[in-house]
C-alpha positions in Angstrom: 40.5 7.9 -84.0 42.8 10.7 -83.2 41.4 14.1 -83.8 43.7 17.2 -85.1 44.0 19.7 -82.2 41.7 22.3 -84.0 39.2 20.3 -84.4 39.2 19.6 -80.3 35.6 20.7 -78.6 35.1 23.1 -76.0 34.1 21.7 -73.4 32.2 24.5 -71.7 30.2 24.5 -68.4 26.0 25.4 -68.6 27.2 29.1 -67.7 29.0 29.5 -70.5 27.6 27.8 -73.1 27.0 30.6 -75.8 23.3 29.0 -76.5 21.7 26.6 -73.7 19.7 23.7 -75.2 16.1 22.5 -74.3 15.2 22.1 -70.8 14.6 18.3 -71.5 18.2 17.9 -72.6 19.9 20.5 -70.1 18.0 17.7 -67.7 20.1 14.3 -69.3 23.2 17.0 -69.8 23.6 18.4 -66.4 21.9 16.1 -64.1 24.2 14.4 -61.8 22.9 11.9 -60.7 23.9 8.1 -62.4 23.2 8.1 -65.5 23.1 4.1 -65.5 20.5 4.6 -63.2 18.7 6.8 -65.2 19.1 4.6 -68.3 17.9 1.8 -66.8 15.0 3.3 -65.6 14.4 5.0 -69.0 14.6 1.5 -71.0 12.2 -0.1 -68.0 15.5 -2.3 -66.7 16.5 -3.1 -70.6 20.3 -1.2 -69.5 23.0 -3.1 -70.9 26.8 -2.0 -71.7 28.8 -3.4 -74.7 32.5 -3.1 -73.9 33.9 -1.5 -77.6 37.5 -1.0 -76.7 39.4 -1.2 -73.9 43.3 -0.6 -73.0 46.1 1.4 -72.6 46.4 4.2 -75.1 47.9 7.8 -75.3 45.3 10.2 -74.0 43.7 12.7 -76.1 45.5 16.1 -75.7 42.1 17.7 -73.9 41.9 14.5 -71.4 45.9 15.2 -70.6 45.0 18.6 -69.7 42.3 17.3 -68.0 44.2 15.1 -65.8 47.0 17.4 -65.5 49.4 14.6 -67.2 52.0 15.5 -69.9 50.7 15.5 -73.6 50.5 12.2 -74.7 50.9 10.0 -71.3 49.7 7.1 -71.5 46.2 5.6 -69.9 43.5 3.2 -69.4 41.0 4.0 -71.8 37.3 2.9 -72.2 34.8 2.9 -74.6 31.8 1.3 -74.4 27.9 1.7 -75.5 25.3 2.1 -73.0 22.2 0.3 -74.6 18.5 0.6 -74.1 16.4 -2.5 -75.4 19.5 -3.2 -77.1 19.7 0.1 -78.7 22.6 2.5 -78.7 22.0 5.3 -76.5 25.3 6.6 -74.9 28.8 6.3 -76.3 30.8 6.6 -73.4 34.7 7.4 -73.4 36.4 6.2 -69.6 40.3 7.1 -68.8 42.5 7.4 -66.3 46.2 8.4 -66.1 48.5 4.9 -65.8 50.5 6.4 -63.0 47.6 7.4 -60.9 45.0 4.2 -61.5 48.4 1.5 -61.3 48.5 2.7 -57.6 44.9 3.2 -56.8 43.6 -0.3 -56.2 40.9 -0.1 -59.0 41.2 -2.1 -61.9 39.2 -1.2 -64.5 40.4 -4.1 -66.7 38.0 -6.3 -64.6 34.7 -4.3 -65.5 33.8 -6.3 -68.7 29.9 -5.6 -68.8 29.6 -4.3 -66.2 29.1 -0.3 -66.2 31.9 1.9 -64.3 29.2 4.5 -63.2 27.7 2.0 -61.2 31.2 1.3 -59.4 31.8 5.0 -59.1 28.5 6.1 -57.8 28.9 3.3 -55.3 32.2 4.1 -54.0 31.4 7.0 -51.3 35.4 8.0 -52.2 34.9 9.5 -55.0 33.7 13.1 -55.7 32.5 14.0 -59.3 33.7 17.0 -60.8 32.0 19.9 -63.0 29.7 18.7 -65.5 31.1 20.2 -68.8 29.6 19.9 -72.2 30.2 20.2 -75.9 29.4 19.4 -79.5 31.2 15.8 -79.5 33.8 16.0 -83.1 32.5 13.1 -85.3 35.9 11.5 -85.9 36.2 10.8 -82.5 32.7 8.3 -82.2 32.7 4.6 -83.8 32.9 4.3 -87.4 29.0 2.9 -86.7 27.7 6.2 -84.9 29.6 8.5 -86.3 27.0 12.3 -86.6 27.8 15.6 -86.1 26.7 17.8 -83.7 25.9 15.0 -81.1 25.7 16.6 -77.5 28.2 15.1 -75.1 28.8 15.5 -71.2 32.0 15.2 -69.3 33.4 15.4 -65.4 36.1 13.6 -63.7 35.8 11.4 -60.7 38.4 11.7 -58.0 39.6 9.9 -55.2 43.1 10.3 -53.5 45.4 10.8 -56.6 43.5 8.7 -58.8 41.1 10.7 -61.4 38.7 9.2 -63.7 37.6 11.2 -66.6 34.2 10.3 -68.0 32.8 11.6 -71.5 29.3 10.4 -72.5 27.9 11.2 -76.0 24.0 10.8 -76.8 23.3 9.6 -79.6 21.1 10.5 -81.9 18.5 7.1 -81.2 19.0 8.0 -77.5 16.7 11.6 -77.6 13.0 9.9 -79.1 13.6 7.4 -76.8 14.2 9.8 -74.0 11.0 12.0 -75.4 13.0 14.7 -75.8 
């Protein structure tokens, strides 16, 4: 799933976004609160995660930068859908540098099911980031939910060293459901 360099998004914040979207999906792209929370609540407590892949894997160039890690160093990475009623709402893209999450204490290997926006919005350590968002390339979604032009949200958890870079894509079954 590696994308060529020129086809890497810009990931912009609201302010510079060079048109702004609804109001109804400015709300699900720049509210920070959880967005497990908010799914669950949307799908009436029908919120379930399915783990897609999980392990470690050479960052994306943009995620590098991100991090503020070398091109190509190597991290945890997650992917995993975030359902409603069993539907595919959110892809969601996790990672973390190896150097900073091997001496951090969380292991993210242990998460299975279980969503990682619940762990970090629980854990008073961490502080979230700007909220920056794109048009999410194609190539880089599962073969299954693969669309163009599907927005996508990013911001990076911190604590101490340790920085957890979050990308969530909604898809395109996720915006009826959402009324939006």
């Amino acid at each position: 799933m590696h994308c060529p360099a020129s086809q890497t998004p810009d990931w912009l914040a609201r302010e510079l976004l060079p048109s702004v979207p609804s109001a109804s999906v400015c709300d699900w792209l720049f509210n920070e609160d959880s967005l497990t929370r908010r799914l669950t609540e949307l799908s009436n407590g029908g919120f379930s995660v399915t783990p897609l892949r999980e392990g470690w894997l050479a960052l994306r160039d943009d995620e590098c930068a991100l991090l503020d890690v070398p091109p190509g160093s190597l991290g945890w990475v997650r992917e995993v859908y975030l359902r409603g009623n069993g539907q595919p709402w959110v892809f969601a893209r996790s990672v973390a540098a190896r150097q900073a999450l091997q001496g951090s204490g969380l292991d993210l290997q242990q998460l299975g099911s279980r969503s990682l926006g619940e762990l970090l919005f629980s854990d008073q350590a961490f502080t979230r980031g700007e909220l920056q968002t794109c048009r999410y390339p194609s190539a880089w979604l599962p073969a299954e939910a693969m669309a163009d032009g599907l927005w996508a949200r990013r911001s990076c958890f911190s604590r101490g060293p340790l920085a957890v870079l979050v990308a969530e894509v909604f898809l395109a079954d996720f915006w009826p459901a959402a009324g939006c």
